[in-house]
N, C-alpha and C positions, 0 to 999 in steps of 0.2 A: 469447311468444305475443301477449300486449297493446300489443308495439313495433311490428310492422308496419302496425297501426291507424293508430297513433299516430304513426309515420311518414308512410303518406300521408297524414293528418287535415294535418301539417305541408306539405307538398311543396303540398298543394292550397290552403292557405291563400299559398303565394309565387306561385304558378302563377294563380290566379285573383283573388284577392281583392287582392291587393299589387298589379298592374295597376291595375285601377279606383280604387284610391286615390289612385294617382299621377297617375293622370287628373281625376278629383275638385278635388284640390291646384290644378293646372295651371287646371284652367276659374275655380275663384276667385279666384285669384291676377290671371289675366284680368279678369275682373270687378271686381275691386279695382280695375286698372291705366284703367278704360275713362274716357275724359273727353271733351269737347265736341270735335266735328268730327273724330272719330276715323271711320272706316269698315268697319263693319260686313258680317258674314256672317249671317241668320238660318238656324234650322235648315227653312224653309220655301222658301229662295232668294231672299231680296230681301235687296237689296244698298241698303245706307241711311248716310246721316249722325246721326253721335249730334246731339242738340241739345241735350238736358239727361239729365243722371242723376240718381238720385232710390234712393240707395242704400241710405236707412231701410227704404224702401217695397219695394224688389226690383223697382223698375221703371226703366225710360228713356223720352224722345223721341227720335224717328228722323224724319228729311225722307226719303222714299222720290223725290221728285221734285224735281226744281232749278229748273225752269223756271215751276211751279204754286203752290212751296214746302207741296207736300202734307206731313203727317205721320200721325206713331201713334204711339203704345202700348207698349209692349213692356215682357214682364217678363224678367228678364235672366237668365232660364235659356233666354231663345229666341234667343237669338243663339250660331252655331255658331263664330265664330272674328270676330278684328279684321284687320281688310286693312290691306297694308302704304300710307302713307303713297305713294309711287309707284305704286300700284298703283290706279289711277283706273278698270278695265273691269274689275274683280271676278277676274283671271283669276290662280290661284295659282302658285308660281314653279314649279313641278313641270309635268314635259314629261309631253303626253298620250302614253301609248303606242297603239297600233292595231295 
């Protein structure tokens, strides 16, 4: 009577929560890896150059602009992924479908 609880108490804990950890893992592992002139995805859309990381603090510098050498801020749970190295117009190696 008490095992089928305690069954899916199990199954939910592999099905939802073991996902998100692994995702968790993945973004700081990222975030460990990030270093100067790397290129950046935020989770807002702007596509930037690291300039400094500031990994005590949870923060970075980003050049959002080449030509103005504008910058900002950023704390580094805002940036959604790092862009590959060749990959200089933001656009990810995954084909759009329509």
């Amino acid at each position: 009577m008490w095992l089928a609880p305690a069954a899916l108490l199990l199954i939910g804990f592999f099905l939802l929560m073991r996902p998100e950890q692994k995702k968790r893992k993945e973004m700081d592992e990222m975030i460990a890896n990030l270093k100067k002139n790397d290129r950046i995805e935020t989770i807002g859309g702007i596509l930037a150059t690291v300039v400094s990381v500031k990994k005590d603090q949870g923060e970075l510098v980003v050049r959002i602009d080449e030509k103005t050498n504008a910058e900002m801020r950023l704390k580094v749970r805002a940036i959604a992924r790092v862009l590959d190295k060749s990959d200089k117009s933001g656009k990810s190696d995954q084909q759009d479908e329509d």
